[in-house]
Legacy VTK file of the C-alpha trace (Angstrom):
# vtk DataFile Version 3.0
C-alpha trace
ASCII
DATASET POLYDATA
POINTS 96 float
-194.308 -14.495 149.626
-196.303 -15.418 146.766
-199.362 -13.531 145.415
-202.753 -16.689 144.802
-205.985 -15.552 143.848
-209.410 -17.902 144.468
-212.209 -18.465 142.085
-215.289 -20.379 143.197
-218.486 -21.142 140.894
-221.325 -19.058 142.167
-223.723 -20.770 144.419
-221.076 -23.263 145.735
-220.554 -21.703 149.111
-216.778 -21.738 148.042
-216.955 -25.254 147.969
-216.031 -25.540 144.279
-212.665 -23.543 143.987
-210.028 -22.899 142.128
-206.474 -20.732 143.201
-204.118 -18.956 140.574
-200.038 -17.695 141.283
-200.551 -13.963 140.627
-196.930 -14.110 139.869
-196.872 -16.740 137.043
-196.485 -15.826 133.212
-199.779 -17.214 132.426
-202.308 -15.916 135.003
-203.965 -13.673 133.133
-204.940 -16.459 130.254
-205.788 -18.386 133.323
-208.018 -16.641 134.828
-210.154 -15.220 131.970
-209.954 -19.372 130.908
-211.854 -20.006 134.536
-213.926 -16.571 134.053
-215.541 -17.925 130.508
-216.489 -21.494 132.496
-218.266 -19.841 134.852
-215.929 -19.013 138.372
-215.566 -15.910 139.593
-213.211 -13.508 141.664
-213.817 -14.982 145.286
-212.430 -12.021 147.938
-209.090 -10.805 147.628
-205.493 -11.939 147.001
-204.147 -13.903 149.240
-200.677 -13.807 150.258
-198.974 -17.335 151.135
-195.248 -18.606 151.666
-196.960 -21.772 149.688
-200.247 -23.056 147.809
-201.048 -24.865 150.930
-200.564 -22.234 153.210
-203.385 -20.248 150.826
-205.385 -23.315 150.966
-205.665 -22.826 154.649
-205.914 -19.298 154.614
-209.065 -19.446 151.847
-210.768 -21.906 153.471
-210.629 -20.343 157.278
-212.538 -17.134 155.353
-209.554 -15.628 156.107
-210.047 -11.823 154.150
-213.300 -11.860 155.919
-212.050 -10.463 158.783
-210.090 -8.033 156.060
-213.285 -7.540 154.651
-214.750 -6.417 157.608
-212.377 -3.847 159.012
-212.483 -2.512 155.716
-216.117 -2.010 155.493
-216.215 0.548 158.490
-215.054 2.889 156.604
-217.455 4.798 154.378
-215.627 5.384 151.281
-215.178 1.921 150.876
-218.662 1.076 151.394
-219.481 3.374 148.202
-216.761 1.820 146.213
-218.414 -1.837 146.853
-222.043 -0.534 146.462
-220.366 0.462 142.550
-218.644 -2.554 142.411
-222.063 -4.692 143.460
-223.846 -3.083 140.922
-221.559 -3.087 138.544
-221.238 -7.367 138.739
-225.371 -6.917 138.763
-225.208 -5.372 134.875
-222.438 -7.614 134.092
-224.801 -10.612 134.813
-227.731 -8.843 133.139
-225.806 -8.699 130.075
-224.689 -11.879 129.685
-228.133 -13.406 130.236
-229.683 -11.467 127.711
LINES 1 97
96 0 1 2 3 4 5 6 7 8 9 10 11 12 13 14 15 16 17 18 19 20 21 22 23 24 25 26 27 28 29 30 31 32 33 34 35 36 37 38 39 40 41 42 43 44 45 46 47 48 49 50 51 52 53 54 55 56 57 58 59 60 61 62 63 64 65 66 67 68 69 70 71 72 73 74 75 76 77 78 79 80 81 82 83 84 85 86 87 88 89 90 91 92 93 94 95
């Protein structure tokens, strides 16, 4: 099973999105190319037998339910309150 990860451009409701093989030689190039125009990490990997399979997956909001049952417990709730503010400097840096 392959290994995608989704971008989306902030403020786009994941309407405007891109998807990445994890697996392939160049998706590390890849993804800091779609980083510097402006997409970011949407959720997490996804794991598909094929890029339309992922497609499908993305677009039902499918690690939201992931997402969710994570949440309850605590110490991942402090590890996304560091990761939150961690994206909030990020962004405060590169505006300044």
């Amino acid at each position: 099973m392959a290994k995608y990860q989704f971008l989306t451009l902030p403020a786009s409701q994941r309407q405007t999105y891109t998807y990445l093989d994890a697996d392939s030689p160049t998706f590390i190039q890849e993804k800091n190319a779609l980083l510097a125009q402006g997409f970011e990490v949407e959720d997490d990997f996804i794991y598909a037998h094929t890029p339309a399979e992922a497609i499908e997956k993305y677009r039902s909001n499918f690690t939201y339910a992931a997402q969710e049952y994570a949440h309850a417990n605590g110490i991942y709730a402090f590890f996304h309150l560091l990761l939150v503010i961690g994206k909030s400097l990020s962004r405060l840096n590169k505006s300044r």
